[in-house]
N, C-alpha and C positions, 0 to 999 in steps of 0.2 A: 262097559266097553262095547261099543259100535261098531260093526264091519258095515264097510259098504259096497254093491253090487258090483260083481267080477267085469275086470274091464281087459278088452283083447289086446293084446301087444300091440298090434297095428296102433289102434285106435289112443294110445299113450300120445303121440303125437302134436294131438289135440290140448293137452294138459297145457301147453305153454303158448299158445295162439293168441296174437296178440289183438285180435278180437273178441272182444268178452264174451259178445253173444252165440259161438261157436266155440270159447273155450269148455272144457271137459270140467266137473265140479263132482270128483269125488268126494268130499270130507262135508262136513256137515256144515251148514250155513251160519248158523248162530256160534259157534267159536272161533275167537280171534285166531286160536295157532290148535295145531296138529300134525300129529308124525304118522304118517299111512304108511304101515308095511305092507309093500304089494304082494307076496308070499304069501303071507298066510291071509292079506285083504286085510289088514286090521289096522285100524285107527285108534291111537293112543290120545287123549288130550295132555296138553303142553302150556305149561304158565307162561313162557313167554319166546319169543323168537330167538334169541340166545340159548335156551335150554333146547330150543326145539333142533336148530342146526346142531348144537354138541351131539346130542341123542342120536340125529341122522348121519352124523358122520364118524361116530363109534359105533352101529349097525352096521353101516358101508362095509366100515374095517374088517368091522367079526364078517362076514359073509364075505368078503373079498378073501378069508383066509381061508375059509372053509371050503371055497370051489375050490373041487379036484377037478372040474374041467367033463366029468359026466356028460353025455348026450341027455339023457332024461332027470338033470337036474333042476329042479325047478331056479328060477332067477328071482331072488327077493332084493329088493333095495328098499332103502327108507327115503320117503320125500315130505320135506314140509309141507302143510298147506295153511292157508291162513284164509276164514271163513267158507271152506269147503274149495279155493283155488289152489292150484299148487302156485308157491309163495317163489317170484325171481329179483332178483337184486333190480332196481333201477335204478341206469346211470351205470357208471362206470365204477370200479369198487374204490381207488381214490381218484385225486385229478391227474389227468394224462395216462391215466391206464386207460390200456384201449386192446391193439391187438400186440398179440406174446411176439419178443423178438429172442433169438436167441443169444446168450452171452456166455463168452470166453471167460472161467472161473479156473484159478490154481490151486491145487493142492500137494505138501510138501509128499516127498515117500523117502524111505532109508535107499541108500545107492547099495547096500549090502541086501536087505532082506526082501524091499519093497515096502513094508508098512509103512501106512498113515500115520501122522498122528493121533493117538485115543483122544477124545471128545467127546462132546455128548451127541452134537452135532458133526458132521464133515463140513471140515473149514472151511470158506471158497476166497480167494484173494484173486485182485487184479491183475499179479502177473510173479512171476517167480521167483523174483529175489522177496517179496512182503511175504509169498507162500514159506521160502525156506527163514526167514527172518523169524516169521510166528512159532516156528518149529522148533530154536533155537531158545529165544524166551523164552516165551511158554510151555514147551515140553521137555528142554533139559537134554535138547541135542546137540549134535555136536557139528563143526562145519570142518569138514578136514583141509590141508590145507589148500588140496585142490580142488577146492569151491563143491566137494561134492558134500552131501551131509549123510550123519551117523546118527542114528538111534540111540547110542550108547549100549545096546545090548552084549551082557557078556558071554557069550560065547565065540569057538575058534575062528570063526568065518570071521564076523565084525573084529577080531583083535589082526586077522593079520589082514585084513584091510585097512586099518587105522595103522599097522607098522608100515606095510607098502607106500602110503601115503607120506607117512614120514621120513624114510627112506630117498623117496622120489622128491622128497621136498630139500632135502641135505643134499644131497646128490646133483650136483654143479660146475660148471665150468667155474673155475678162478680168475677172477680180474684180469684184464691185463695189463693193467698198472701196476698190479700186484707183482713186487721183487719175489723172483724163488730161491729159495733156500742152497748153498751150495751140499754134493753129497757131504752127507758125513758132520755137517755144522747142526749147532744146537741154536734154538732160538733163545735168544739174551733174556734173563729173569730182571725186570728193571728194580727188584730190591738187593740185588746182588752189590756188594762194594765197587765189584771193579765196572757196573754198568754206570755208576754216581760220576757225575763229571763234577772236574774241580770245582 
């Protein structure tokens, strides 16, 4: 294992300049790939450019959890280099990537408790009925009748939310075509003898 000569914060800058003969050349010249930890200064050799980004971006991670944010913590990040350069994508990473736009993504929640659906991932859908749609499918929820949705969770809150709902759903004006009942009449049983017309 290799370290190579401590380089100043400022002077990083340089690592990505896209003049060769002003770029910075920590890593060693003669190998294709390598992982520089700036921390501790140390250069890892790496078989190939795939291993070398995973390596760098599970380093990233672990050091991204481990700042507490300290004044006098030192800052370690891992960076590829490829024959002593630090290593940049060229080109755009597919076609028509270029710069980030931002976009509008839905995700369903319970109108009772708030939660997501569990996933591995957080789902992101085009607009809110696909969001409450996936939620129903896929997770075994529930859509009440007033378009709001349910988790299905049993406890009391989610039951007398799902009763409200049903209530509020039964609970209607009557037709007005609809004949009423006079007081006191029974409505006709049509297997009854006397309802059977001749």
């Amino acid at each position: 294992m290799t370290t190579s000569p401590a380089i100043v914060p400022a002077a990083r800058r340089g690592l990505f300049t896209a003049d060769r003969d002003r770029r910075l050349r920590p890593g060693t010249p003669d190998r294709p790939w390598e992982l520089w930890l700036t921390g501790p200064d140390t250069l890892l050799p790496m078989p190939d450019l795939a291993t070398a980004l995973m390596a760098a971006a599970e380093h990233n991670a672990l050091a991204a959890d481990l700042d507490d944010h300290a004044p006098l913590q030192p800052a370690g990040h891992a960076l590829v280099l490829t024959h002593g350069y630090a290593w940049r994508r060229e080109g755009a990473a597919r076609p028509g990537a270029g710069a980030a736009v931002p976009s509008l993504c839905w995700t369903a929640r319970c109108s009772v408790c708030g939660e997501a659906p569990e996933d591995e991932f957080v789902p992101h859908h085009a607009g809110p009925d696909a969001a409450a749609g996936d939620a129903v499918e896929n997770h075994g929820w529930h859509r009440l009748p007033d378009g709001r949705l349910d988790c299905g969770c049993n406890n009391t809150a989610h039951a007398e939310a799902r009763a409200r709902a049903t209530v509020q759903d039964n609970d209607h004006d009557p037709d007005p075509d609809q004949l009423a009942l006079a007081a006191g009449a029974r409505p006709i049983d049509p297997n009854s003898p006397a309802s059977i017309c001749p």
